[in-house]
Biopython code that builds the backbone (N, CA, C, O; Angstrom):
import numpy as np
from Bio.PDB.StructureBuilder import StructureBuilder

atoms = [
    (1, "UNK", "N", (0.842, -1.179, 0.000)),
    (1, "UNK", "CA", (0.000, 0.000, 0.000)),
    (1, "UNK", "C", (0.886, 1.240, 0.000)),
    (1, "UNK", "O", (1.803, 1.357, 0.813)),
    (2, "UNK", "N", (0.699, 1.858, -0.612)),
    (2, "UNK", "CA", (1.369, 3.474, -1.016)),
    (2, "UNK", "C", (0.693, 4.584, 0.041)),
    (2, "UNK", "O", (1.341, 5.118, 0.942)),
    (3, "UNK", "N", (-0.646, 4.822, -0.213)),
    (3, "UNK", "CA", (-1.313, 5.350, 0.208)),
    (3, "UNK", "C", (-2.590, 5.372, 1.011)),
    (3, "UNK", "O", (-3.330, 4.517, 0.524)),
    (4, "UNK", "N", (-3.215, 6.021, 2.102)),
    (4, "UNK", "CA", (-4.261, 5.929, 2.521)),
    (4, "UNK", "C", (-5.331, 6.529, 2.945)),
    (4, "UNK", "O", (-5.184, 6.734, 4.150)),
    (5, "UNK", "N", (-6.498, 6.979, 2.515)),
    (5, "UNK", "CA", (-7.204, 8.111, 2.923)),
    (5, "UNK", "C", (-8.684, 7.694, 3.394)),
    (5, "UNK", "O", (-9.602, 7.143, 2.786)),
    (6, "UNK", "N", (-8.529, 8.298, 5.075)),
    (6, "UNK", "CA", (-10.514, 8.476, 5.287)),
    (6, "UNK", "C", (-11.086, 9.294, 4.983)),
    (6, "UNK", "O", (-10.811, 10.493, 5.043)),
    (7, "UNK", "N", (-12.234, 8.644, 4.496)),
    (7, "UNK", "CA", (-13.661, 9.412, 4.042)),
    (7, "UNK", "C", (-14.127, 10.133, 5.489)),
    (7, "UNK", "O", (-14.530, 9.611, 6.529)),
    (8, "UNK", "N", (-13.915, 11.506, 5.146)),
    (8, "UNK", "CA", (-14.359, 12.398, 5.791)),
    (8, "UNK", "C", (-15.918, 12.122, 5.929)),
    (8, "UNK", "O", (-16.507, 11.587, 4.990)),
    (9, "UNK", "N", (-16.706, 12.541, 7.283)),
    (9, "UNK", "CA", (-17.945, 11.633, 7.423)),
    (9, "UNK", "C", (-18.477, 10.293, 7.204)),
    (9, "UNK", "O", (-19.586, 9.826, 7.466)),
    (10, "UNK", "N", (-17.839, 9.975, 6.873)),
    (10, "UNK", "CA", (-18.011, 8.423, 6.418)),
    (10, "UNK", "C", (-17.650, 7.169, 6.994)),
    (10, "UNK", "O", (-17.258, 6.993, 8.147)),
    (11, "UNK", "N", (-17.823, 6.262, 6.051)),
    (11, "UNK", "CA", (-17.003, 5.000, 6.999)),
    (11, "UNK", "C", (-16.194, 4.103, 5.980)),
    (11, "UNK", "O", (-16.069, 2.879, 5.940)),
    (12, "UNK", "N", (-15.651, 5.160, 5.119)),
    (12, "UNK", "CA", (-14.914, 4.071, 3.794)),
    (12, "UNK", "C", (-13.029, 4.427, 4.304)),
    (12, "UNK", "O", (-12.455, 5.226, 5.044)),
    (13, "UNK", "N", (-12.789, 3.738, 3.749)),
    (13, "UNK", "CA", (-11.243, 3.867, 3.965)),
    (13, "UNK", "C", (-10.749, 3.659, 2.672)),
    (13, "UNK", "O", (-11.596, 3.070, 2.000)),
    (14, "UNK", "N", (-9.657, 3.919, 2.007)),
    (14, "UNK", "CA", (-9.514, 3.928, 0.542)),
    (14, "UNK", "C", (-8.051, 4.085, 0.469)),
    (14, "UNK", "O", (-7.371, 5.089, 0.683)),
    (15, "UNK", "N", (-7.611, 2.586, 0.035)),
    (15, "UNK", "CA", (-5.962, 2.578, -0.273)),
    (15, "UNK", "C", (-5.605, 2.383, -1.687)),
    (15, "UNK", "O", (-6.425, 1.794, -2.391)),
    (16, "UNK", "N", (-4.378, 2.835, -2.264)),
    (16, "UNK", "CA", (-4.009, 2.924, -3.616)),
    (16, "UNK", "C", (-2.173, 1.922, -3.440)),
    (16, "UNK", "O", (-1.468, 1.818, -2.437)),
    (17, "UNK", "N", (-2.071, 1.672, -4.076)),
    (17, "UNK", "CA", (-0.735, 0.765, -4.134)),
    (17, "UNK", "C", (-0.437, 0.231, -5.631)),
    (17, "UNK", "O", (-1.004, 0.480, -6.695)),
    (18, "UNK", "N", (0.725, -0.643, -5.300)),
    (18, "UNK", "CA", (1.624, -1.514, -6.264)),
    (18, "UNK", "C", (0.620, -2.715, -7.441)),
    (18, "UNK", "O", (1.140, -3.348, -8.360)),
    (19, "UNK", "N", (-1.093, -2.762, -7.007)),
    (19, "UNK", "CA", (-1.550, -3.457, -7.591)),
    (19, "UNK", "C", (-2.185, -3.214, -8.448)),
    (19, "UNK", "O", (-2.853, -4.153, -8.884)),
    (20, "UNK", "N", (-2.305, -2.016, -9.058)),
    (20, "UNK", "CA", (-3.041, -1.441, -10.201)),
    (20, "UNK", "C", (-4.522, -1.076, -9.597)),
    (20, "UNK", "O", (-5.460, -0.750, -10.325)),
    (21, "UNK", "N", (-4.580, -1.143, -8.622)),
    (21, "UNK", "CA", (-6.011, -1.085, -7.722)),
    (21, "UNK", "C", (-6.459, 0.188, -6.936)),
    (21, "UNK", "O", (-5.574, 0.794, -6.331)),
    (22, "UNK", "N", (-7.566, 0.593, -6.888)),
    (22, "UNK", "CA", (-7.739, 1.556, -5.721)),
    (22, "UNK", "C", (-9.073, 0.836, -4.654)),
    (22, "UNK", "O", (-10.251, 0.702, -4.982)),
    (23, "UNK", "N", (-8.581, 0.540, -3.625)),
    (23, "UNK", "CA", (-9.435, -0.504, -2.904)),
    (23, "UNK", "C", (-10.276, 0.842, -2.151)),
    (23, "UNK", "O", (-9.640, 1.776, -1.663)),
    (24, "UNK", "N", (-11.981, 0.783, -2.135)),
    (24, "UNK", "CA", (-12.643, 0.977, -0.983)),
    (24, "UNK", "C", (-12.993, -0.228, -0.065)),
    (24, "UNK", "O", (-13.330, -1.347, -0.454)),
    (25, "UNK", "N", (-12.831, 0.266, 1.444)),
    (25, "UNK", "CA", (-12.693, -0.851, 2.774)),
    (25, "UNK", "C", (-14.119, 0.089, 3.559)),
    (25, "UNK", "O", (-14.081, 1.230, 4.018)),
    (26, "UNK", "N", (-15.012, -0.634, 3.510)),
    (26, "UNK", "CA", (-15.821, -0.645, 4.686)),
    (26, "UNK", "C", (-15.280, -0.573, 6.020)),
    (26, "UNK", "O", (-14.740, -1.571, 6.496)),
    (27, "UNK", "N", (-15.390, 0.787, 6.849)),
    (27, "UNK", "CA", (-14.847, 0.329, 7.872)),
    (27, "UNK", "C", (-15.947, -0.391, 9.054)),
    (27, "UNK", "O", (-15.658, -0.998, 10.086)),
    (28, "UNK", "N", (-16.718, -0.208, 8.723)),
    (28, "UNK", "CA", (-17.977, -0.876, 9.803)),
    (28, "UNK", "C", (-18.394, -2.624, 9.538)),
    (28, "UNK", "O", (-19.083, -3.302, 10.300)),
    (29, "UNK", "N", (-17.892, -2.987, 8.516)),
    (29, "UNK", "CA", (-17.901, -4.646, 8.172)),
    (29, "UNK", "C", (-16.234, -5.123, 8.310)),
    (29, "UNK", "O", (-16.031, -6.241, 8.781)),
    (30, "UNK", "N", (-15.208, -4.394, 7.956)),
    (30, "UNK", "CA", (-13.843, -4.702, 7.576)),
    (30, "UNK", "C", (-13.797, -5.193, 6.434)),
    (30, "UNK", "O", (-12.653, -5.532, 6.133)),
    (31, "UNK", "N", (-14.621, -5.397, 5.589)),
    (31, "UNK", "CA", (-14.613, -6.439, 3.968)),
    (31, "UNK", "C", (-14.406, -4.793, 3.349)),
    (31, "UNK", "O", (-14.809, -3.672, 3.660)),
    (32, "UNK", "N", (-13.492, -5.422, 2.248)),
    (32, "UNK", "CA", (-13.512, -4.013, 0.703)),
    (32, "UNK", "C", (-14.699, -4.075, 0.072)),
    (32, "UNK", "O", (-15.230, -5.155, -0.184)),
    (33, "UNK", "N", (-15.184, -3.010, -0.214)),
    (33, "UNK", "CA", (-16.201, -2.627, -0.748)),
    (33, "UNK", "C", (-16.228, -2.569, -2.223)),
    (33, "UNK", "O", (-17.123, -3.102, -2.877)),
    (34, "UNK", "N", (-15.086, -1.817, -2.824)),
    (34, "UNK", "CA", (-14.965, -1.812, -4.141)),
    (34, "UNK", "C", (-13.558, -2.163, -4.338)),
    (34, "UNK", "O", (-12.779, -1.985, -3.402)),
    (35, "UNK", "N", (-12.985, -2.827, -5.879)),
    (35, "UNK", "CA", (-11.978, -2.714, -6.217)),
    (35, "UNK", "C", (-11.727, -2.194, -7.379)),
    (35, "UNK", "O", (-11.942, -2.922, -8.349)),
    (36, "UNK", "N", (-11.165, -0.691, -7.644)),
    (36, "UNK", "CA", (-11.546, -0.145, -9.115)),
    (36, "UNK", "C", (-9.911, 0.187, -9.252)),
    (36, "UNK", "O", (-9.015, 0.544, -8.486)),
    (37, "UNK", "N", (-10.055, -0.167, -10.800)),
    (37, "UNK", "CA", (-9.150, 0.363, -11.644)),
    (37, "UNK", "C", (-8.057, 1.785, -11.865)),
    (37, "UNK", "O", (-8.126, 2.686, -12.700)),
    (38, "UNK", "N", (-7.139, 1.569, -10.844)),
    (38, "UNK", "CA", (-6.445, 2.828, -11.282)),
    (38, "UNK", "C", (-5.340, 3.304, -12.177)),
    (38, "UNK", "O", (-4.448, 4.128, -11.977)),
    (39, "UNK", "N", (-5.613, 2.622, -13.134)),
    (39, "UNK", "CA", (-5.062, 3.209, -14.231)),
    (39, "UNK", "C", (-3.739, 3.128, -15.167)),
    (39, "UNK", "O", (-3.392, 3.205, -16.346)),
    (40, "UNK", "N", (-3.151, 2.887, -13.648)),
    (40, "UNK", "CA", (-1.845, 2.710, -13.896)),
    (40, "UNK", "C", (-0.785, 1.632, -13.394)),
    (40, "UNK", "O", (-0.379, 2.154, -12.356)),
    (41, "UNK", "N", (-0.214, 0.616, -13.516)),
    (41, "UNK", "CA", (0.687, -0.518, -12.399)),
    (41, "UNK", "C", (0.693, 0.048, -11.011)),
    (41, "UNK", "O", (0.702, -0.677, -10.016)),
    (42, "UNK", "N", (0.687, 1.728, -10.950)),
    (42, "UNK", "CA", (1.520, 1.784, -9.775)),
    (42, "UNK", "C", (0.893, 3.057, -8.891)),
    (42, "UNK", "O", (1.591, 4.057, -8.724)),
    (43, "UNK", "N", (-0.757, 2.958, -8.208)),
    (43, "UNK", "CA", (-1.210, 4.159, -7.560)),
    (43, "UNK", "C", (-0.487, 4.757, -6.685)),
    (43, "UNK", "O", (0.300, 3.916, -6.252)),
    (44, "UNK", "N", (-0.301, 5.868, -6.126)),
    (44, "UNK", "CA", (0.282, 6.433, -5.201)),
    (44, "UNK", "C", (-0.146, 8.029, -4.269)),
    (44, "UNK", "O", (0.484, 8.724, -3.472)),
    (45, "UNK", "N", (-1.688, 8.123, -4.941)),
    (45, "UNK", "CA", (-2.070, 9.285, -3.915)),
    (45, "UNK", "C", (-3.372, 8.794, -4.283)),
    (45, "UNK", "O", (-3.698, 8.191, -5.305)),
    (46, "UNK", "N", (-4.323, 9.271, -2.930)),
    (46, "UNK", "CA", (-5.556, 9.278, -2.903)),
    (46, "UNK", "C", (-5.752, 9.833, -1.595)),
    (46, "UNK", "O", (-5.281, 9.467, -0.518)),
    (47, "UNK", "N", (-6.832, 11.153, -1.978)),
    (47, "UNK", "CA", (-7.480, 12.095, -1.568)),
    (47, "UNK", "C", (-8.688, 12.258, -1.619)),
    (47, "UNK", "O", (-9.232, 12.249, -2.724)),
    (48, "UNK", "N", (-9.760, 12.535, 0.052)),
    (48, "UNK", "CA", (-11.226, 12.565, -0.264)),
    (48, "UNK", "C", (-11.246, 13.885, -0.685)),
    (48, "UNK", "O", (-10.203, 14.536, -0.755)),
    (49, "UNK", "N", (-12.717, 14.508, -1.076)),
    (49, "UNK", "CA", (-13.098, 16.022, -0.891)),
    (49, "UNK", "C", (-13.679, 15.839, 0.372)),
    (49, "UNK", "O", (-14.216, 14.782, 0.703)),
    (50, "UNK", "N", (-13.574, 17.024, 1.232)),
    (50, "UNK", "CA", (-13.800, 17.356, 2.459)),
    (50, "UNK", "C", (-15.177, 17.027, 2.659)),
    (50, "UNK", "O", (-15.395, 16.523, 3.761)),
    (51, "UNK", "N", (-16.183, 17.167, 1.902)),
    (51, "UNK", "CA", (-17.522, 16.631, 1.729)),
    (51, "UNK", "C", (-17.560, 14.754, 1.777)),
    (51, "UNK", "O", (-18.490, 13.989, 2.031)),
    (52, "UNK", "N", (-16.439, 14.552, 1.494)),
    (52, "UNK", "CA", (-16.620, 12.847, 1.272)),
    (52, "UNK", "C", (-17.495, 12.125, 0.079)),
    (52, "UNK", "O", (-17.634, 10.902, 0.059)),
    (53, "UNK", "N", (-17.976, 12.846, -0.748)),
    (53, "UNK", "CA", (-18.606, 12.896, -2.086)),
    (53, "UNK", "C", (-17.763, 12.379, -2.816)),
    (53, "UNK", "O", (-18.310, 11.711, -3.694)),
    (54, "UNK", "N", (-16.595, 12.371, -2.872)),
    (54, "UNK", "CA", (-15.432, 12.406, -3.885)),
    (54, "UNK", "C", (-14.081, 12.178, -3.751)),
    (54, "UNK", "O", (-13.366, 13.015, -3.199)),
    (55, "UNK", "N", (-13.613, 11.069, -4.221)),
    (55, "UNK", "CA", (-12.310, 10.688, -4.253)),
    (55, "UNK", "C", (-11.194, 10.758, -5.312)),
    (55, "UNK", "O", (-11.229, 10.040, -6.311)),
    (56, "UNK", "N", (-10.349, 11.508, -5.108)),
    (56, "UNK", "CA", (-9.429, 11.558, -6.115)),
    (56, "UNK", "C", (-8.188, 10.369, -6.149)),
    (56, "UNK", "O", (-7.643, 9.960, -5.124)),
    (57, "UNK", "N", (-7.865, 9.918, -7.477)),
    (57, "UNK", "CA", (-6.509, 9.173, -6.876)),
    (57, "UNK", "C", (-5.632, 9.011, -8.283)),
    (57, "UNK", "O", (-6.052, 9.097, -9.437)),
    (58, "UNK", "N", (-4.539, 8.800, -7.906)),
    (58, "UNK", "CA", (-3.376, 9.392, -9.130)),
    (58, "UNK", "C", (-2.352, 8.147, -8.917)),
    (58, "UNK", "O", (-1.764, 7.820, -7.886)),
    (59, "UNK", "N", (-2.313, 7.473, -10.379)),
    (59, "UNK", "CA", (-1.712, 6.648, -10.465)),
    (59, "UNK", "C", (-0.748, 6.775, -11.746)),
    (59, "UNK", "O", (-1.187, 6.631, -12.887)),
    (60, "UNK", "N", (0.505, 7.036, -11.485)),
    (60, "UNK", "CA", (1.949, 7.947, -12.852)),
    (60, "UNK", "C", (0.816, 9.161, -12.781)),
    (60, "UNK", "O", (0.185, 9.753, -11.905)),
    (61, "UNK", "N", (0.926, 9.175, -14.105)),
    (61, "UNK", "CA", (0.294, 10.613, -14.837)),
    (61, "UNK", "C", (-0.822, 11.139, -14.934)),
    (61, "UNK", "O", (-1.185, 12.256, -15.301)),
    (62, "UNK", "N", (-1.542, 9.917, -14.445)),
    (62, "UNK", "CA", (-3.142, 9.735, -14.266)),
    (62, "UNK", "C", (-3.964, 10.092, -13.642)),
    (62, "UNK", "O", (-3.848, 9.246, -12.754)),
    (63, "UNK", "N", (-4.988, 10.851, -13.247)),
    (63, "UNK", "CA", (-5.764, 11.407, -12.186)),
    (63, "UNK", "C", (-7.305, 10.522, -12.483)),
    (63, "UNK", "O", (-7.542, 10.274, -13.665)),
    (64, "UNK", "N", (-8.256, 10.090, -11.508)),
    (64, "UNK", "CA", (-9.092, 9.897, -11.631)),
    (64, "UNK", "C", (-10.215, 10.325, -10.605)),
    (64, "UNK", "O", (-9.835, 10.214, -9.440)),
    (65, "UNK", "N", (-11.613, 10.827, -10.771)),
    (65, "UNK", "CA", (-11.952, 11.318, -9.448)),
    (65, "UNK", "C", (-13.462, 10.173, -9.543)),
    (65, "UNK", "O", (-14.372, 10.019, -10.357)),
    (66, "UNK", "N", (-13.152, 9.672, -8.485)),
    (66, "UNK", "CA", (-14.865, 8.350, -8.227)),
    (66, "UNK", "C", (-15.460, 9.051, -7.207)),
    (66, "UNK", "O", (-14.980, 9.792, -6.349)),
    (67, "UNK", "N", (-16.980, 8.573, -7.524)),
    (67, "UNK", "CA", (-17.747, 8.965, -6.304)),
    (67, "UNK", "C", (-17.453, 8.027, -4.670)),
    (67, "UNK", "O", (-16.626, 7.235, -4.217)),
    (68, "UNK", "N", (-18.276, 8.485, -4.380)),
    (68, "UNK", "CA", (-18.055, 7.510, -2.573)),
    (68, "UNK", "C", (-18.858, 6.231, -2.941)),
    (68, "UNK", "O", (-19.115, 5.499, -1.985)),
    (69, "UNK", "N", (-19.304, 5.833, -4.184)),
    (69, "UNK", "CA", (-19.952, 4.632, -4.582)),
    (69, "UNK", "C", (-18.777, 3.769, -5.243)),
    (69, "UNK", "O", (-18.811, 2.539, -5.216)),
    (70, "UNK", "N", (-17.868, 4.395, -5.762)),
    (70, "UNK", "CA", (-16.837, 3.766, -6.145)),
    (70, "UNK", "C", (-17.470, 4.060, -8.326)),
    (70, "UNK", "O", (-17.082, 3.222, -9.140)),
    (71, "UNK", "N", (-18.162, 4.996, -8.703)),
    (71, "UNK", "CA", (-18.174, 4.894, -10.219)),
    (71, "UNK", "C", (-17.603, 5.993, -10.614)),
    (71, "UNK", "O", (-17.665, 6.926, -9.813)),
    (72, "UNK", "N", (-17.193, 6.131, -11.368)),
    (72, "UNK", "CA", (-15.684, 6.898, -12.093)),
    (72, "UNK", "C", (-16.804, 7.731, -12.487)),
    (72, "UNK", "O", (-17.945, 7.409, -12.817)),
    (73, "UNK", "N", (-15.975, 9.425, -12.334)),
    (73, "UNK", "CA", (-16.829, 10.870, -12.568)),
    (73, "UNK", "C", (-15.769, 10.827, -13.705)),
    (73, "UNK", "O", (-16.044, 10.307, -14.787)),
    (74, "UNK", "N", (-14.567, 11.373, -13.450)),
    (74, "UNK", "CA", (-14.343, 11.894, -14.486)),
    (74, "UNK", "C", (-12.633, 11.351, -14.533)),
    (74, "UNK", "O", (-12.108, 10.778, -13.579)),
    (75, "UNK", "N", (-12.123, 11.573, -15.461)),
    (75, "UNK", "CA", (-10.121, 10.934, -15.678)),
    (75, "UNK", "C", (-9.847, 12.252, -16.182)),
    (75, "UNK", "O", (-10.283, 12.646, -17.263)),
    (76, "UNK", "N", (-8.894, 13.163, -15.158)),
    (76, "UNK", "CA", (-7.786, 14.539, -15.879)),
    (76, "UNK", "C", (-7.213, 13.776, -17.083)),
    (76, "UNK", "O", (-6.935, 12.625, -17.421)),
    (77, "UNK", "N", (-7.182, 15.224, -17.619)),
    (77, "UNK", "CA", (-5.956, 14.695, -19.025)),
    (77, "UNK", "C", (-4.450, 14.283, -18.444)),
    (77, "UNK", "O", (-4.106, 14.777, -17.370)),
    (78, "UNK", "N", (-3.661, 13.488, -19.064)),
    (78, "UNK", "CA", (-2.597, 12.829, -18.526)),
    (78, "UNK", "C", (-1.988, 14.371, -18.156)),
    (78, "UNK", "O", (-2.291, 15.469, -18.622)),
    (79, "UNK", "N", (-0.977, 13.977, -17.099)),
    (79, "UNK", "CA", (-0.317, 14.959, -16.582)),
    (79, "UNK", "C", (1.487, 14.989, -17.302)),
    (79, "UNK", "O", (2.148, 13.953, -17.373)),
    (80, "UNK", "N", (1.828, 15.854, -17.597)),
    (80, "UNK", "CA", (3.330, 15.805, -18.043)),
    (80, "UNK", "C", (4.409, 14.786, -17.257)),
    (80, "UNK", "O", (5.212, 14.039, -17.817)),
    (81, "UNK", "N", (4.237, 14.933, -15.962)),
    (81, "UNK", "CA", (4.947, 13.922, -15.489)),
    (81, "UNK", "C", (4.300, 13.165, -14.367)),
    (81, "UNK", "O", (3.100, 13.397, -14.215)),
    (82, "UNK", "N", (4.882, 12.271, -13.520)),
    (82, "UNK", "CA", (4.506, 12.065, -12.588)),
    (82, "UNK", "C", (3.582, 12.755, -11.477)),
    (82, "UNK", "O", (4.107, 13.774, -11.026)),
    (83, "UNK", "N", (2.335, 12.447, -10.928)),
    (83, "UNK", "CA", (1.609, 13.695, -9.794)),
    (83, "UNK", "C", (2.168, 13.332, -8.627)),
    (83, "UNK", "O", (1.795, 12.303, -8.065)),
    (84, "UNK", "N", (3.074, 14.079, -8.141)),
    (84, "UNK", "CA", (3.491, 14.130, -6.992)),
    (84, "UNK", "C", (2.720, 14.295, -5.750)),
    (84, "UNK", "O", (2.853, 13.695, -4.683)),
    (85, "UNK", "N", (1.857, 15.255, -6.098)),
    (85, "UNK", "CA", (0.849, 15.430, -4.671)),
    (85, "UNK", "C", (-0.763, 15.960, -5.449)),
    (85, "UNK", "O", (-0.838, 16.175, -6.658)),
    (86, "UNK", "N", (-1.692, 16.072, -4.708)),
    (86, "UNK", "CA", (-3.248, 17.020, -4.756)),
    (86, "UNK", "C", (-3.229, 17.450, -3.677)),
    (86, "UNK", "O", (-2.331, 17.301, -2.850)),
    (87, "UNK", "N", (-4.411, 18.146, -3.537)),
    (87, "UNK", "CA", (-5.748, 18.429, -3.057)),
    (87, "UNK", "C", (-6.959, 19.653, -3.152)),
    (87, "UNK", "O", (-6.852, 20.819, -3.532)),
    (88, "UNK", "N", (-7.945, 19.026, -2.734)),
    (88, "UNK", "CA", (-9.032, 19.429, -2.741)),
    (88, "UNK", "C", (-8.535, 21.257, -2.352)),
    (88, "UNK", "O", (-7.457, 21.386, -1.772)),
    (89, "UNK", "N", (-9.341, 22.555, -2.691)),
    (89, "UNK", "CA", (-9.441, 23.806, -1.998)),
    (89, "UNK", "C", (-10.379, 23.337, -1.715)),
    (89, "UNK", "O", (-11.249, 22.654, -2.255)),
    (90, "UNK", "N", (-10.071, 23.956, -0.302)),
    (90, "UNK", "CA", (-11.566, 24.170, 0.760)),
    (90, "UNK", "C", (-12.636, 24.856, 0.475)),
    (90, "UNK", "O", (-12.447, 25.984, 0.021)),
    (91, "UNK", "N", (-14.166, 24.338, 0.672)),
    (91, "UNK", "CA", (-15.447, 25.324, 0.085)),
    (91, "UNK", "C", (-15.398, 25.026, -1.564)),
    (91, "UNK", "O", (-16.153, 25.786, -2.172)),
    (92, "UNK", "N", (-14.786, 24.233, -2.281)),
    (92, "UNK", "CA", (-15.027, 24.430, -3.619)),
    (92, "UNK", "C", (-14.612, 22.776, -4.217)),
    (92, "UNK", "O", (-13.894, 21.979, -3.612)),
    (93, "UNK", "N", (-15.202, 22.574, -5.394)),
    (93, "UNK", "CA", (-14.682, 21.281, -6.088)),
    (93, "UNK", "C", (-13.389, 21.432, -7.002)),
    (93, "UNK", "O", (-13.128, 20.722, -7.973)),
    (94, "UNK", "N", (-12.559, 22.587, -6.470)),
    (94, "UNK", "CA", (-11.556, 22.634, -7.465)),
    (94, "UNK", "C", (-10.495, 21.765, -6.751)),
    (94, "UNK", "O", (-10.401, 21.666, -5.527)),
    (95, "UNK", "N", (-9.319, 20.842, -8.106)),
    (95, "UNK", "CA", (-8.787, 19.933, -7.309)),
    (95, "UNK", "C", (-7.487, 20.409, -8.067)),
    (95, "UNK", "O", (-7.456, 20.597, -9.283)),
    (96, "UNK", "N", (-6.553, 20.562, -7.324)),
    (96, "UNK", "CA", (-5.007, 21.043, -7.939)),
    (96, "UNK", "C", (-4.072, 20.061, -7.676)),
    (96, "UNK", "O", (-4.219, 19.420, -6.635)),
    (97, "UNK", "N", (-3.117, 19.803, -8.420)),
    (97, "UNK", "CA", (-2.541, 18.929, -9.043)),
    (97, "UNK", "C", (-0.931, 19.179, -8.913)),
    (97, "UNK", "O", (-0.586, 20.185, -9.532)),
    (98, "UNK", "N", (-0.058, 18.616, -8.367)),
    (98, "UNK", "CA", (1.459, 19.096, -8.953)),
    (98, "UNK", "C", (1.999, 18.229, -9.587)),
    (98, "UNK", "O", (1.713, 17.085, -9.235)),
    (99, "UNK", "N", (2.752, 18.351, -10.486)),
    (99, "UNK", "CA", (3.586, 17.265, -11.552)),
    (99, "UNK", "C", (4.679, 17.970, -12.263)),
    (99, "UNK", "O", (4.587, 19.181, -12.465)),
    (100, "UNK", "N", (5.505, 17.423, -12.577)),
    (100, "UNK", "CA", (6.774, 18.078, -13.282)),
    (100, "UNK", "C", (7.059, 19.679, -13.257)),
    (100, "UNK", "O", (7.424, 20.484, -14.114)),
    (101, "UNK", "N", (6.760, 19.760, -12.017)),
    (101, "UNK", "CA", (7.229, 21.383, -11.860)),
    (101, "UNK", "C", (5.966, 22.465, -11.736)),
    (101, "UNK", "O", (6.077, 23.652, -11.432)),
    (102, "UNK", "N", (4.558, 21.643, -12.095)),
    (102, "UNK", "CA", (4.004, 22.757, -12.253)),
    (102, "UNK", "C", (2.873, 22.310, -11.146)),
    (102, "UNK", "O", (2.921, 21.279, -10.476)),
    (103, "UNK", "N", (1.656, 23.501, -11.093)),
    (103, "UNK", "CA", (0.264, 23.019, -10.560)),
    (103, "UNK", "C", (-0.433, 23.645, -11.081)),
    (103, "UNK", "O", (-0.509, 24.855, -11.294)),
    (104, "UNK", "N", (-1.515, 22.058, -11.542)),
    (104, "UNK", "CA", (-2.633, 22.579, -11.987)),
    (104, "UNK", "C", (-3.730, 22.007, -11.278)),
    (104, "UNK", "O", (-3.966, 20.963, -10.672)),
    (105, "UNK", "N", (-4.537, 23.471, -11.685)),
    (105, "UNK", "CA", (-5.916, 23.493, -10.877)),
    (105, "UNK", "C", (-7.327, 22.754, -11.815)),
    (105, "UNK", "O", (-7.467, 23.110, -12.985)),
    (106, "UNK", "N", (-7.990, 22.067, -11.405)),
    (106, "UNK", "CA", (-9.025, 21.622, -12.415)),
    (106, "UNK", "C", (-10.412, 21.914, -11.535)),
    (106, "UNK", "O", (-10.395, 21.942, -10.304)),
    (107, "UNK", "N", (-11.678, 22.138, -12.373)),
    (107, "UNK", "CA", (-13.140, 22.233, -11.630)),
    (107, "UNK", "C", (-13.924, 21.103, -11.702)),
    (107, "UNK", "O", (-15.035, 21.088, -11.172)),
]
sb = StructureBuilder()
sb.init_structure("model")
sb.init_model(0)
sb.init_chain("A")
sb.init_seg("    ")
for serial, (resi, resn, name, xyz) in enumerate(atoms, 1):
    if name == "N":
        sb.init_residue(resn, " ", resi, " ")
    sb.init_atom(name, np.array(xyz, "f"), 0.0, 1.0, " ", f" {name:<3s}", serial, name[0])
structure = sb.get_structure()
């Protein structure tokens, strides 16, 4: 596992790693809930929105944002390099991005 993020209000837990996977974990049963596709061999960030509506997670160049149901909203355009980090701004659905030097902001 690379990464790990709680669902703010919630009860999901959501890890990204070495398996091409982005696992949602029930935390009130302990069983995974979903196992979705991230994109890439090798996830390494995942971020809720402060609302818990929305999960972002970035696997290489890849951004993807799923609902708290686990069905894919939307995939950023590939990023120039590797995404080093996100997150959410507070009060808003804008989600910013850093990769090869730069940051970008998306709505």
């Amino acid at each position: 596992t690379a990464a790990i993020a709680w669902q703010p209000l919630g009860h999901l837990l959501a890890s990204v790693g070495q398996d091409k996977k982005v696992r949602l974990w029930d935390t009130q049963t302990g069983q995974e809930a979903k196992a979705l596709d991230a994109g890439a061999s090798w996830a390494e960030k995942a971020v809720w929105h402060p609302s818990g509506q929305w999960l972002a997670t970035a696997a290489g160049k890849k951004v993807r944002v799923w609902s708290a149901t686990g069905d894919l909203i939307r995939e950023l355009p590939p990023q120039a390099g590797t995404v080093m980090d996100m997150a959410w701004r507070p009060g808003t659905q804008h989600l910013t991005l850093l990769a090869y030097g730069a940051a970008t902001t998306y709505d």
